[in-house]
C-alpha positions as CSV (number, residue, x, y, z in Angstrom):
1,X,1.0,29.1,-10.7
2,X,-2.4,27.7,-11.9
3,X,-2.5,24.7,-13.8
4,X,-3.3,26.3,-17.0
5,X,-0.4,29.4,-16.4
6,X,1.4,26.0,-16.0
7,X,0.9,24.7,-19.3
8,X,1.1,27.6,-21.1
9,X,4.5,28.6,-20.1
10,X,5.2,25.0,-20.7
11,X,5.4,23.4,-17.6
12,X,4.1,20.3,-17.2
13,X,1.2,20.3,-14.3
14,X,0.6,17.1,-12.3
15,X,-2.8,17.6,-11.0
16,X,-5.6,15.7,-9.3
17,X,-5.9,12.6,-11.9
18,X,-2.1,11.8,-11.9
19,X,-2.0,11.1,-8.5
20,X,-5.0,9.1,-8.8
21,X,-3.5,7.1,-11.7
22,X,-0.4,6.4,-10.0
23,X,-2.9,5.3,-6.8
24,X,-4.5,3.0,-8.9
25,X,-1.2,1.5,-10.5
26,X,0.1,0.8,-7.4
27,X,-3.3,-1.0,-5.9
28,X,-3.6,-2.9,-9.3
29,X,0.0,-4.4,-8.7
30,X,-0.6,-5.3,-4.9
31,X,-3.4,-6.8,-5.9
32,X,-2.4,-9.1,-9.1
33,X,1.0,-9.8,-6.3
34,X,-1.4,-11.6,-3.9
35,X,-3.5,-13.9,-6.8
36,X,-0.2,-14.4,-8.8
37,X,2.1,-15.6,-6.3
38,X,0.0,-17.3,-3.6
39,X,2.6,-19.4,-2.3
40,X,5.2,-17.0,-0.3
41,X,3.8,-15.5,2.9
42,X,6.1,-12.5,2.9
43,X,5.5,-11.6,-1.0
44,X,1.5,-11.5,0.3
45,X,2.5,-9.6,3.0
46,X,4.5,-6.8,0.7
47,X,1.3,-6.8,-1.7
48,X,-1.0,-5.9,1.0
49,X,1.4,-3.2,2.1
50,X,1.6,-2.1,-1.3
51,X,-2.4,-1.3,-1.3
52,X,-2.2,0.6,1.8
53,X,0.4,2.6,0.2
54,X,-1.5,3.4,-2.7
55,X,-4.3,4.4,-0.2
56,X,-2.4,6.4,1.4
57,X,-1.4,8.0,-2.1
58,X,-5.1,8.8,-2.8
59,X,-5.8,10.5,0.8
60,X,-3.1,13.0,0.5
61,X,-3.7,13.8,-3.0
62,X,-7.4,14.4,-2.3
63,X,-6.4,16.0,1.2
64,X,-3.9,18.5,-0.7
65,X,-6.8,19.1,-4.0
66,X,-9.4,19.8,-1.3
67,X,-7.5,22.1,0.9
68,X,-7.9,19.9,4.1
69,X,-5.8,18.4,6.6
70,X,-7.7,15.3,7.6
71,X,-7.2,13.4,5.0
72,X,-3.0,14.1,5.4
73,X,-4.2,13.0,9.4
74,X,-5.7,10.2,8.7
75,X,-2.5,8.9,6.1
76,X,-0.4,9.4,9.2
77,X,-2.6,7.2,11.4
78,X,-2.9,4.9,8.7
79,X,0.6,4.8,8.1
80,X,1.3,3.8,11.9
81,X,-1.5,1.3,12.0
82,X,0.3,-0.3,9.0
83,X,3.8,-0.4,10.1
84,X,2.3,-2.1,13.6
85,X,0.9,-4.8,11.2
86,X,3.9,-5.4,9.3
87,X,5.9,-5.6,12.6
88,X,3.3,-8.0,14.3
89,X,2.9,-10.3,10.9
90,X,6.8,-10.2,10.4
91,X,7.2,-11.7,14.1
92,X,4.5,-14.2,13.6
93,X,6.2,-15.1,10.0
94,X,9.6,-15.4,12.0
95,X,7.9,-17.8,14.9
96,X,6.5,-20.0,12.4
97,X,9.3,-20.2,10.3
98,X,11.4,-21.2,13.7
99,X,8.8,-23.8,14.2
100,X,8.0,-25.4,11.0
101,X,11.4,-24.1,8.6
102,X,8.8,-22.9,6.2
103,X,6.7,-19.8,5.2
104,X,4.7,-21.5,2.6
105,X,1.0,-20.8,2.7
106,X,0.0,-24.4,2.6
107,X,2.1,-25.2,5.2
108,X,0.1,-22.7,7.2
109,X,-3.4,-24.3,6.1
110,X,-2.7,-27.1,8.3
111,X,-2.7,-25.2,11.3
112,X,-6.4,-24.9,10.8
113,X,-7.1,-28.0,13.5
């Protein structure tokens, strides 16, 4: 059913610009979660996650609009390449937290030698 047959018959049709929106929601947030809350290591870590996501969001909608597989491809490998850095941050996160019994990011800052 065409978008138009769609609203006609009074379906509603999610097309292109809805994914998009909801894309650009969700890379808005992650961003304004790393500048508002600088403090928390892990809630920086979920933000940047969060864009990823919502870049992930945008491939497959343009993937699935434009008919082509890559895009859905490339989400995958994005995807993995993510979850590796999430796993690899998480255990550096745990370490220091061992080390120091804090995640803060200033407490981090001194590390800089």
């Amino acid at each position: 059913m065409t978008e138009q047959a769609a609203v006609a018959s009074g379906f509603l049709a999610i097309g292109l610009s809805h994914y998009l929106t909801v894309g650009a929601i969700l890379f808005t947030l992650g961003i304004f979660g790393i500048f508002l809350n600088r403090k928390n290591l892990i809630v920086i870590m979920m933000s940047i996650e969060l864009m990823l996501l919502s870049v992930s969001v945008n491939l497959v909608a343009f993937s699935s609009f434009l008919g082509d597989l890559v895009g859905q491809l490339f989400t995958m490998l994005l995807l993995t390449v993510a979850a590796a850095e999430a796993a690899i941050g998480l255990a550096i996160v745990v370490v220091f937290y061992r080390n120091r019994r804090s995640i803060e990011v200033e407490d981090i800052n001194q590390l800089k030698g």
